[in-house]
C-alpha positions in Angstrom: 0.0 0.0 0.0 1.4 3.4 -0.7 0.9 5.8 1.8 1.8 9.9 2.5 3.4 10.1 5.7 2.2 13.1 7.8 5.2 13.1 10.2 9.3 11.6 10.3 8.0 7.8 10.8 11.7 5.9 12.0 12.9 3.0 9.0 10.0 4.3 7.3 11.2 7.8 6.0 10.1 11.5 6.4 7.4 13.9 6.5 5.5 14.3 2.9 7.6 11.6 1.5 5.4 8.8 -0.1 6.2 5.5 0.7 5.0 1.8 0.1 4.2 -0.2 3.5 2.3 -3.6 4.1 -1.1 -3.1 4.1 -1.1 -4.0 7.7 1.3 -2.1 8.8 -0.4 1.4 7.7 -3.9 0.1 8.9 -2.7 -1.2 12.2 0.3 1.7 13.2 0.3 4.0 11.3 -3.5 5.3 10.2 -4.6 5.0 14.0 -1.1 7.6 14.9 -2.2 10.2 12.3 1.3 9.4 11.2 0.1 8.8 7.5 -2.8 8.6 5.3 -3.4 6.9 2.0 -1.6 7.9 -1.3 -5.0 8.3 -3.4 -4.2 10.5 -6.6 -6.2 12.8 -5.5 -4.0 13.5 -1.9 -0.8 12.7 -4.2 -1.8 16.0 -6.1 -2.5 17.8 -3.1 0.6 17.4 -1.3 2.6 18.1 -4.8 0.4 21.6 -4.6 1.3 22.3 -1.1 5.0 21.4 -1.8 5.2 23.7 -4.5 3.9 26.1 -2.5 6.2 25.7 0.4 8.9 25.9 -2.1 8.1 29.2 -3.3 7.5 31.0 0.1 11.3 29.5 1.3 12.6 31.1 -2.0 10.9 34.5 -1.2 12.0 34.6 2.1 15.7 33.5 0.9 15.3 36.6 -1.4 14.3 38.8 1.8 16.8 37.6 4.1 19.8 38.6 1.4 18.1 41.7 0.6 18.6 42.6 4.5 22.3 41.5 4.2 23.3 43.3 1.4 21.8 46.4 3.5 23.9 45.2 6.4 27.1 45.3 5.1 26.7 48.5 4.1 25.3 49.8 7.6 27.7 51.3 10.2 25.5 50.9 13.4 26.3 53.7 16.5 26.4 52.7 19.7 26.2 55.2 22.2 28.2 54.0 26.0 29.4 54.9 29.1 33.0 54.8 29.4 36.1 55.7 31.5 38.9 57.9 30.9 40.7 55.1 29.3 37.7 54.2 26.8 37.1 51.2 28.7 33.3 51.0 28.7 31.5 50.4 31.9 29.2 47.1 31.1 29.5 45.8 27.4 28.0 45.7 24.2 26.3 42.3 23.6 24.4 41.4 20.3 21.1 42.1 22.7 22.7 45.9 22.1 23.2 45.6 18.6 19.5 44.7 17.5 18.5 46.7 19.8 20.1 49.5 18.0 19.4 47.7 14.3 15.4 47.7 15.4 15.8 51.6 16.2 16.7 51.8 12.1 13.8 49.8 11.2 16.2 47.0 10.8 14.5 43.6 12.2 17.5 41.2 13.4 16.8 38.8 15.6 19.8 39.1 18.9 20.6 35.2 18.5 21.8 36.1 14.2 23.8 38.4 15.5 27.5 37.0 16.3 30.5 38.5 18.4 33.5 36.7 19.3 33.1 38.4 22.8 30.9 41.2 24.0 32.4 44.7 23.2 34.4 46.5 25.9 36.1 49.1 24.2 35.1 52.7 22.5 35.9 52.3 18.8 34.8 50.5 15.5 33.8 46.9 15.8 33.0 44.3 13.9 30.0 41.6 14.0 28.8 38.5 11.8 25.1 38.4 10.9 24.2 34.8 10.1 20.6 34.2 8.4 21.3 30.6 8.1 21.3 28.5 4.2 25.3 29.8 4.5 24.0 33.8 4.5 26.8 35.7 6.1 27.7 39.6 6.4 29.7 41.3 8.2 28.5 44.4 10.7 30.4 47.8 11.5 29.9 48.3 14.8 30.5 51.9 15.7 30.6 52.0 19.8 31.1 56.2 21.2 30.9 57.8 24.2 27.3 59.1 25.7 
């Protein structure tokens, strides 16, 4: 029997995938789970239709996200801290800091893209990697003065 599994079955294979079980097998475990349903023509076409679909929103939004990088890397963000004499800051700059300061410019980042190799500590230009996952990478000017 060939069925469309609705969820990652284990030795079986993976969500939408369609697959050929025994008959008893997909009346007896998998029908009463929900974890499949039968591979008419008519849900064989439907799930083509709704991959397609999924196919075409995940290229949009990989069009979006390196829109948004490309306008990072050219984007020097300022950071306006509290610092010593020495330009030692008192506290840090975290990535928390950064989209904070990316939201003000109607930039929307999430903080956990947003990489530092430690937090900043020091008055001066920086440097930060935005990662958008898919391999999307750019790199951030960081631009940290005194308030």
């Amino acid at each position: 029997m060939r069925v469309i599994l609705k969820s990652d079955v284990k030795n079986v294979g993976k969500v939408g995938e369609i697959v050929k079980v025994k008959d008893g097998f997909a009346r007896n475990f998998l029908f009463p789970r929900k974890l499949a349903q039968e591979a008419t023509d008519r849900k064989v076409k439907e799930m083509n239709h709704l991959l397609q679909m999924a196919e075409a929103r995940k290229k949009k939004a990989l069009a979006e996200r390196k829109e948004l990088l490309e306008k990072l890397a050219q984007l020097t963000v300022t950071i306006k801290a509290t610092a010593g004499e020495t330009d030692k800051l008192f506290g840090a700059v975290t990535n928390v800091d950064i989209a904070n300061a990316l939201e003000k410019e109607s930039y929307s980042v999430d903080r956990r893209d947003i990489h530092l190799e430690e937090p900043i500590k020091i008055l001066g230009q920086h440097k930060a990697a935005v990662r958008l996952g898919d391999g999307l990478e750019t790199e951030l000017k960081i631009s940290v003065e005194r308030d």
